[in-house]
Phi, psi and omega in degrees: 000310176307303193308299181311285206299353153265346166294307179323309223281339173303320148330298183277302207066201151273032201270148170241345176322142164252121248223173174293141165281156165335113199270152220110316186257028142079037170036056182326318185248003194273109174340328223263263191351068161337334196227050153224130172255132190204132192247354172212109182291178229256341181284347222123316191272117158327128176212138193263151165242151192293313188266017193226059205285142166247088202258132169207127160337137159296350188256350180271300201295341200300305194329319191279006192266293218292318181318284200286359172279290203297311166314342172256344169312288214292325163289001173261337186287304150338284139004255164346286172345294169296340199241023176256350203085356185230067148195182220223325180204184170178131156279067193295171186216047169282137200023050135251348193320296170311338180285295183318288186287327161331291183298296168303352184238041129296312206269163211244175166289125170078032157255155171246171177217137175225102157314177176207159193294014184256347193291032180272031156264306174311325179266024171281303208276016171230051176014049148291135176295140159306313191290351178262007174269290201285354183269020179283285177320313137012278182115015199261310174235199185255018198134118198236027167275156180257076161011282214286324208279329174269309186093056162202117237247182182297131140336114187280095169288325225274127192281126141125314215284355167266357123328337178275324205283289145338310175312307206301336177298315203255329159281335174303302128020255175327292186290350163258011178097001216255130191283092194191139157243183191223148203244134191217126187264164172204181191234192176282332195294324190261041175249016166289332200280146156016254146340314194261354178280329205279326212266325185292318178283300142019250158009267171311303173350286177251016194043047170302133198281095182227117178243139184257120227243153157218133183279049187299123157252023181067016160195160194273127134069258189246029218265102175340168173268332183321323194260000188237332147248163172254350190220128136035139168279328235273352197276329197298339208285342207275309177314335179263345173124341201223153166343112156231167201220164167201123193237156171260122164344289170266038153232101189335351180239356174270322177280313179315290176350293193282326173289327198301328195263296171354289167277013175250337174300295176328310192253049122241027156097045201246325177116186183282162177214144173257153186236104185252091168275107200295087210238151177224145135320031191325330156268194180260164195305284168228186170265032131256044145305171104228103165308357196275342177280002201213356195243164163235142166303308185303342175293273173300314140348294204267007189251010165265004142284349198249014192308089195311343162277322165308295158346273183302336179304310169334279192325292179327305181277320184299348217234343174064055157252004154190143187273168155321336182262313159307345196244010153261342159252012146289322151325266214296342179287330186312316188276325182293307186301318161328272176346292207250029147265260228330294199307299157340308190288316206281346175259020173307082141075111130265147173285139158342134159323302192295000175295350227257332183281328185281331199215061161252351170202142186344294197229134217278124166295149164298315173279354170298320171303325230246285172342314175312305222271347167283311169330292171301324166309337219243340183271314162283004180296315178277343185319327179292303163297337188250043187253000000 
């Protein structure tokens, strides 16, 4: 565990320079770029936007420091973890952090939020336990949070369906009255699908208070965005009828902004808005990935210059709004947060076989019963054999 989070930490390091864009991607950080918003540059620096205006306590910036430092501990700590044998998988989300905790400390008490399995920034900022995350990656369960008591819904695989999940949610919402919105992530591979097309017209239709986050991290797995659109995804939003935005991805108070004015539209009846943050992927897709095949190393280099925690430490520190001893003792909470998913995970349990049966519908069916009861047969078939 240690060897991965010093290799990470080595990598991104503190660099803050400000570098050529990606090419391709369509100068991301560059002040000049009318239609990216942004409040904190990639050096640090304060900066204001006309339509976005921001007021945030020093104790809120300390706050979004320590959120994404302990959210990327715990995803290096994952990591580790899979490639130790005891998770089955991981979805990382090194350098979103900021597209994430922006976005989730967005969302109000009687907002929902519907993931896609990359969302461990969000469900830190809606006080999902982590270990209730990871014993999903596990294998143990399907998820160990209660959606409705958090406003955060179950991890989504199936790409693109929790956008539908989400309309349908947000009208439902609309017809009850209820002044509150719904947040629905995604990632860029997935507005190609269907679903998130289906969800849009939806969406627009009825003007459902629904906002769409899509996490452009620049590739569908291993597919470029250059080869999945020919125009900005946030422009496509004009074609379905509603607002769309492109906020940069790594910058934590520019995304709090945009989602913030978003979901407050949403719940004054204004209808959806798609939200595109222009976001990198610094890792692999999950780890049974390998980016080296489809990526240049010269690539990812320059967009760990653009590392949205450096960034704000930058702020932070040129700005005297925290010292060497907070941010040694966000270290160290980090490791103590280390500590206890590692110790949490590996002493997760196994479930019985037959849990896979309980709790797939409210009240058990005959033929599921009639599966259970094969099943258990079919198990007890070897007892004999292992005497």
């Amino acid at each position: 565990m240690t060897a991965v989070r010093d290799e990470i930490e080595a990598d991104i390091g503190d660099a803050t320079e400000v570098v050529d864009p990606v090419p391709g991607a369509g100068a991301p950080h560059s002040p000049r770029q009318p239609d990216l918003v942004q409040l904190l540059t990639p050096e640090g620096e304060r900066i204001e936007h006309p339509d976005y205006p921001l007021d945030v306590t020093d104790e809120e910036l300390r706050g979004f420091y320590r959120d994404m430092t302990l959210v990327r501990r715990w995803d290096v700590e994952a990591t580790a973890l899979q490639r130790q044998g005891e998770l089955g998988i991981w979805a990382s989300l090194l350098g979103q952090e900021a597209a994430q905790l922006g976005a989730g400390r967005a969302l109000q008490d009687g907002d929902m939020a519907f993931p896609t399995y990359r969302e461990h920034g969000v469900a830190w900022a809606r006080e999902v336990d982590p270990l209730h995350v990871m014993s999903l990656f596990r294998g143990v369960d399907s998820g160990g949070w209660n959606p409705v008591e958090r406003g955060f819904g179950l991890y989504t695989i199936v790409i693109g369906a929790q956008c539908l999940h989400a309309t349908g949610y947000a009208m439902g919402v609309q017809r009850d009255g209820a002044e509150s919105a719904v947040l629905a992530f995604l990632g860029d591979g997935a507005t190609s699908q269907g679903e998130v097309n289906e969800a849009m017209v939806f969406a627009a239709s009825f003007s459902a208070p629904v906002v769409f986050f899509c996490q452009n991290n620049q590739y569908a797995i291993s597919v470029p965005l250059e080869r999945q659109s020919k125009v900005p995804l946030y422009r496509r939003a004009a074609g379905f009828g509603f607002p769309g935005v492109r906020v940069d991805g790594n910058d934590v108070l520019a995304v709090l902004a945009v989602t913030r004015a978003a979901l407050q539209a949403a719940r004054e009846g204004q209808g959806p808005t798609f939200i595109e943050a222009f976001t990198y992927r610094m890792g692999a897709h999950t780890t049974s990935d390998d980016p080296t095949r489809y990526r240049l190393a010269g690539e990812v280099e320059e967009w760990k210059l653009r590392d949205p925690i450096a960034r704000l430490k930058a702020y932070l520190s040129r700005s005297r709004l925290a010292d060497a001893a907070f941010f040694e003792d966000v270290d160290a909470e980090a490791d103590r947060l280390a500590a206890r998913i590692r110790r949490g995970t590996v002493e997760m349990p196994d479930p019985p076989p037959t849990a896979m049966f309980d709790a797939v519908y409210a009240e058990q069916t005959p033929p599921l019963a009639a599966q259970r009861a094969e099943f258990e047969a079919y198990r007890a078939s070897f007892e004999g054999d292992q005497e």
